[in-house]
N, C-alpha and C positions, 0 to 999 in steps of 0.2 A: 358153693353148695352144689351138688353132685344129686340126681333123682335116676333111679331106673324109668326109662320111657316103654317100654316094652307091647306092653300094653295099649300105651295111647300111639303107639308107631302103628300098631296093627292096626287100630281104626281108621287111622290118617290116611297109612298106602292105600287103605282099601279105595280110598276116594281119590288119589293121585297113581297118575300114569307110572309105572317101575318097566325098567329094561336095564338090570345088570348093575355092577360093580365098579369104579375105577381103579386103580394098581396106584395112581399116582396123588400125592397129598398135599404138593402147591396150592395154595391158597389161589382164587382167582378171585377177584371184586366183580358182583354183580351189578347190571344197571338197571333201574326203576323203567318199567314200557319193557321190559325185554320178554318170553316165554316163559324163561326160565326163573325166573326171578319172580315173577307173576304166581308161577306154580311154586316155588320155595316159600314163598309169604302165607300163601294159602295153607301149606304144611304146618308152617311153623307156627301161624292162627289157631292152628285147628288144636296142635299139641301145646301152646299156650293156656288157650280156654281151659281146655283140660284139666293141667298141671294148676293155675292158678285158683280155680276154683277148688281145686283139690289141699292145696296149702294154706287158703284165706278164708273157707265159711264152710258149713258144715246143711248150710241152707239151702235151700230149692232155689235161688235166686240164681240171673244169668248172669254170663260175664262173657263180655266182649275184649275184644286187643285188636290193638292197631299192630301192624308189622310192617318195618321196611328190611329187610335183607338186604347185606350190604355183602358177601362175601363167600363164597363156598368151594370145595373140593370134590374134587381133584380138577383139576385146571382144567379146562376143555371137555367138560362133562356135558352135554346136549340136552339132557332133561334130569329132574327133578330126581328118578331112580336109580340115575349114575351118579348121585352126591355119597358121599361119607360125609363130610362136615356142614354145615350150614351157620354162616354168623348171623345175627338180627337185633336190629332194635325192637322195641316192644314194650308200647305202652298199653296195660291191661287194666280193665277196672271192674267191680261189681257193685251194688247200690248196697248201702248202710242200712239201720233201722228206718235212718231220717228220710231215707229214699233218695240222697245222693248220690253219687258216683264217685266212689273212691280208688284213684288211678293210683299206680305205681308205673316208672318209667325205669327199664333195666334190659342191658345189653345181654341175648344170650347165647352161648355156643350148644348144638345141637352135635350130636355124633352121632348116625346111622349105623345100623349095620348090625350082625349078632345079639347084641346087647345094649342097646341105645341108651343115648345118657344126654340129658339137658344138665347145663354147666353157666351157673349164676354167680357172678363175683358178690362176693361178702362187704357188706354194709360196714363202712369206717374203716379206719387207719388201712388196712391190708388191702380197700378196693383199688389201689393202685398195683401192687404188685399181681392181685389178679387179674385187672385187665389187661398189662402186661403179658402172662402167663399163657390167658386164655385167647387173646384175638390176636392175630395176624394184623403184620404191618399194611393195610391196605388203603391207607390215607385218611381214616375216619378217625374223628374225636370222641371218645366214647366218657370222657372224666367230663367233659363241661356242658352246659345245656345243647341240647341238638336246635339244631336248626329246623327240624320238623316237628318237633316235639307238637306244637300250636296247631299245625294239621293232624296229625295223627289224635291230639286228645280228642278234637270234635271230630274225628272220624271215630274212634272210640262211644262219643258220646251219643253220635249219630245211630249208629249201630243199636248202642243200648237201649234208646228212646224207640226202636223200629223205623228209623227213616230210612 
């Protein structure tokens, strides 16, 4: 699934630091504690929310996401507004009628720049070939349960409840 970001880019930079463009489209793996990585998560939170609540309710209601960013371009980029691509896990939820919290867990590729585009592998048989498609070899498992899933939900839910 393919969404023009355009829009929710412009609100996002507005709140992160930008300096320029990279040339180069190697993929680099980000690490968790880094700047960089710190401010990428926070982006890609921010354009999560957004998008998610914009494809799943029609309601006043919040929606929180956890993000771990695991990967971004152009290799040796220093901050946040020298990226073009951004990979990320992303667990988002928004509360039901019931008042629960109904999470979705989905890896997504982010592309900056002129006409920015969030990039969500399709649900059944094809999600292998998209993940494929869409993420870089950077040692992450994106088909099988993550191993953060369990912190990211209660940080999700944290979030949601105001802690």
């Amino acid at each position: 699934m393919r969404r023009p970001l355009l829009p929710l880019l412009a609100a996002a930079l507005l709140l992160t630091s930008v300096a320029g463009c990279g040339d180069d489209d190697d993929a680099m793996p980000l690490r968790p504690g880094e700047a960089l990585t710190v401010d990428a998560d926070r982006l890609v939170r921010q354009l999560m929310e957004i998008d998610f609540k914009d494809r799943t309710t029609m309601d006043a209601v919040p929606v929180t996401c956890s993000v771990r960013s695991f990967g971004a371009a152009p290799e040796g980029a220093g901050n946040v507004g020298q990226l073009t691509v951004i990979w990320a896990k992303t667990v988002c939820g928004a509360p039901g009628p019931d008042g629960q919290l109904s999470l979705s867990m989905v890896p997504v590729k982010i592309v900056l720049g002129g006409q920015p585009e969030l990039f969500i592998p399709q649900d059944g048989a094809s999600n292998a070939d998209d993940l494929e498609k869409l993420f870089p070899d950077l040692g992450i498992d994106l088909a099988g349960e993550w191993s953060e899933f369990p912190e990211m939900r209660a940080e999700a839910e944290a979030r949601a409840s105001g802690r």
